[in-house]
C-alpha positions in Angstrom: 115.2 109.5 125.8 112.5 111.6 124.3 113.9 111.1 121.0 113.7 107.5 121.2 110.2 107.4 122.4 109.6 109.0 119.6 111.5 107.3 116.8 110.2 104.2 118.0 106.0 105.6 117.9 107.1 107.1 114.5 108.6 103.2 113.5 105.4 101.4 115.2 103.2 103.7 113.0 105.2 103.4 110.2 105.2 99.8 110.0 101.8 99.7 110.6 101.1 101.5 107.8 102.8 99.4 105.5 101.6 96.0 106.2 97.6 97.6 105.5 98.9 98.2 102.4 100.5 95.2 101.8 97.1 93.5 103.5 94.9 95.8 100.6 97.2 94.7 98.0 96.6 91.1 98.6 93.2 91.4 98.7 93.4 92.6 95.2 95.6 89.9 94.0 93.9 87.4 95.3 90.2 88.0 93.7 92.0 88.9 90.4 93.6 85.0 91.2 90.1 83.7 91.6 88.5 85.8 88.9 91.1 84.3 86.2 91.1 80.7 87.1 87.1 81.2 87.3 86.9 82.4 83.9 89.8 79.5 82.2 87.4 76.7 83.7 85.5 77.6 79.8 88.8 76.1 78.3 87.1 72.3 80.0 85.0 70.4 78.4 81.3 71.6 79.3 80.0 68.4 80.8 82.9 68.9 83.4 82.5 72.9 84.0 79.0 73.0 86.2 80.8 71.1 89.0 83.8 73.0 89.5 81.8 76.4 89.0 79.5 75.5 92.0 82.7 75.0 93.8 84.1 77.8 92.8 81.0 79.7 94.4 81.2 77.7 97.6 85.4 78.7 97.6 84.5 82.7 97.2 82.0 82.5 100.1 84.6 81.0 102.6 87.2 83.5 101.8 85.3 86.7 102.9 83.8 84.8 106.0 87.3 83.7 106.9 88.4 87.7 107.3 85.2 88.2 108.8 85.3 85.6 111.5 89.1 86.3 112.5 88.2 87.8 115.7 86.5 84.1 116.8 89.2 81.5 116.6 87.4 78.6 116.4 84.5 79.8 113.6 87.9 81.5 111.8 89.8 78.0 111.8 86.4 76.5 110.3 86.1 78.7 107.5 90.3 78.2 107.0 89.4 74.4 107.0 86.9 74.5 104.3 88.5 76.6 102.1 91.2 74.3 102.6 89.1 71.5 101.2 87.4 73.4 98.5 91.0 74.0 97.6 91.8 70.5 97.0 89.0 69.4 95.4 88.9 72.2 93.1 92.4 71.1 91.8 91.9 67.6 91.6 88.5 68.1 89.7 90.8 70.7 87.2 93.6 68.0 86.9 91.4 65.2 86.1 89.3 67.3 84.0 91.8 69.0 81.8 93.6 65.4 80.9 92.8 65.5 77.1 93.1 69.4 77.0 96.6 70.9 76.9 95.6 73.8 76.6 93.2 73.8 80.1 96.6 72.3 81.5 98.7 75.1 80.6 96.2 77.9 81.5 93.8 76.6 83.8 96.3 75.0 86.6 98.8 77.8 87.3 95.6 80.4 87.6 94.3 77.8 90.1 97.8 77.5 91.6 98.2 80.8 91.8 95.0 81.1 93.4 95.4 78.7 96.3 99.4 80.1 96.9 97.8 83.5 97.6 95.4 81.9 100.5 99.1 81.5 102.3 100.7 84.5 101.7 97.4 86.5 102.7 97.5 84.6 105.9 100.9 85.6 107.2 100.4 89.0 106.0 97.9 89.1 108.8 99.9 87.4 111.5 103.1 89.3 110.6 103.3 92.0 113.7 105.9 94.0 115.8 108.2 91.9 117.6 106.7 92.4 121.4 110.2 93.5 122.3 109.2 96.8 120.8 106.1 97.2 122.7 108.2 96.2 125.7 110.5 99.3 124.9 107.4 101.3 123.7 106.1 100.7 127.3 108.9 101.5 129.7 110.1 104.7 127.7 106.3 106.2 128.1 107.1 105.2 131.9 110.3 106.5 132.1 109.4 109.8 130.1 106.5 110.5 132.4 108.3 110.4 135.2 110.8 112.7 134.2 108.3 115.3 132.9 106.2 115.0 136.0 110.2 115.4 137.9 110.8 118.2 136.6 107.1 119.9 137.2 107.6 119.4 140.7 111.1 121.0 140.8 109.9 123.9 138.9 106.9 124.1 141.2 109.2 124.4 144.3 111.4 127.2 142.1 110.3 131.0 142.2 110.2 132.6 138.8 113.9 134.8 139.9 114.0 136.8 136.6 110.3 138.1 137.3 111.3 140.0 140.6 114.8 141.1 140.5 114.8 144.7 140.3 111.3 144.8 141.5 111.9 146.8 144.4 114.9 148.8 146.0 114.5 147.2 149.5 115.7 143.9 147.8 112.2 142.0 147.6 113.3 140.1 144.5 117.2 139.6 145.4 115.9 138.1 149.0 113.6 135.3 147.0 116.0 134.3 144.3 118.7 134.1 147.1 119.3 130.4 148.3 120.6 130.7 151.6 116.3 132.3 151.8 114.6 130.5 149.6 110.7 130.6 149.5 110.5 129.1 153.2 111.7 132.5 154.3 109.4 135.0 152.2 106.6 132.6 153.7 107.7 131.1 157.0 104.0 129.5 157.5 104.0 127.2 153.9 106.6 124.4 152.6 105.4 125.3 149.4 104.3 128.2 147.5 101.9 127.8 144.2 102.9 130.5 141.5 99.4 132.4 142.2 100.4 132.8 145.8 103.8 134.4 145.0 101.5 137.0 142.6 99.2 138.0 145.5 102.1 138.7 147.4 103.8 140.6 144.8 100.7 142.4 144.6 100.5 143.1 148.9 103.9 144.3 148.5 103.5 146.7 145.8 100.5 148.3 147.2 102.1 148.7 150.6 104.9 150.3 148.6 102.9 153.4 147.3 
């Protein structure tokens, strides 16, 4: 049982682990994305370039406050909505734009569709997690293993350390507590249950009567 407690924290982390990676790697992609389709919008013609660079700069400035605003679903699904929109109007400004250019059509539009397909895949990087059934196990193993250790500290409590007094005196001291039909409840009539330091300070009584 231990072992699987185990295994399963060791998975949990392990996982974990790997989707921040995959979360910094994104994050990469996606401004090198943005940073490519920003620099192609020179292939345009320049009357059609100012437009699309302002939204460009309104696009970058929703993506961060997106991330920032996660924790807050509603200001989260705001910034989601407009980078949504500057999405779409970038694209159709690009298309419309690069009609006469063939060459803004074969660079420009799969940087900017590159750019917007990395919005998605950033997205369910984020909401990918453990399925709960795991922090369902995770759960009633720590239960479960808790009990069991705090089981057995109670048993060994209510045990007297045998090998530590056989042989301790000739009158039979030691044999008399490890025997079971005596147990502890006859070496002290007056307690139910005796704490290791009590069993020391009657070692020690006994001893120094013995001398």
């Amino acid at each position: 049982m231990f072992a699987l407690l185990g295994l399963l924290i060791a998975f949990t982390f392990a996982t974990a682990y790997s989707r921040f990676n995959v979360r910094r790697d994104l994050v990469v992609q996606e401004a090198n994305a943005i940073g490519t389709a920003y620099l192609r919008l020179d292939l345009l013609p320049m009357e059609t370039q100012p437009p699309l660079r302002e939204k460009f700069r309104a696009y970058v400035d929703s993506r961060p406050a997106f991330w920032e605003d996660l924790t807050n679903r509603g200001l989260a699904q705001e910034d989601l909505n407009t980078s949504t929109r500057l999405q779409g109007e970038i694209w159709s400004e690009a298309v419309k734009a690069s009609e006469d250019v063939s060459t803004a059509r074969m660079l420009l539009l799969p940087a900017l569709n590159e750019m917007i397909d990395i919005t998605t895949t950033r997205l369910n990087a984020i909401l990918a997690r453990p399925p709960p059934l795991i922090f369902i196990m995770l759960f009633v193993l720590a239960i479960l293993c808790a009990w069991l250790i705090g089981h057995a500290m109670a048993l060994a409590l209510q045990k007297p350390n045998c090998s530590a007094y056989r042989g301790l005196r000739s009158d039979g001291y030691g044999d008399r507590l490890c025997d079971p039909r005596h147990g502890v409840s006859a070496l002290w009539p007056d307690q139910t249950r005796v704490s290791p330091q009590d069993m020391l300070v009657e070692v020690r009584k006994n001893i120094t009567q013995g001398e």
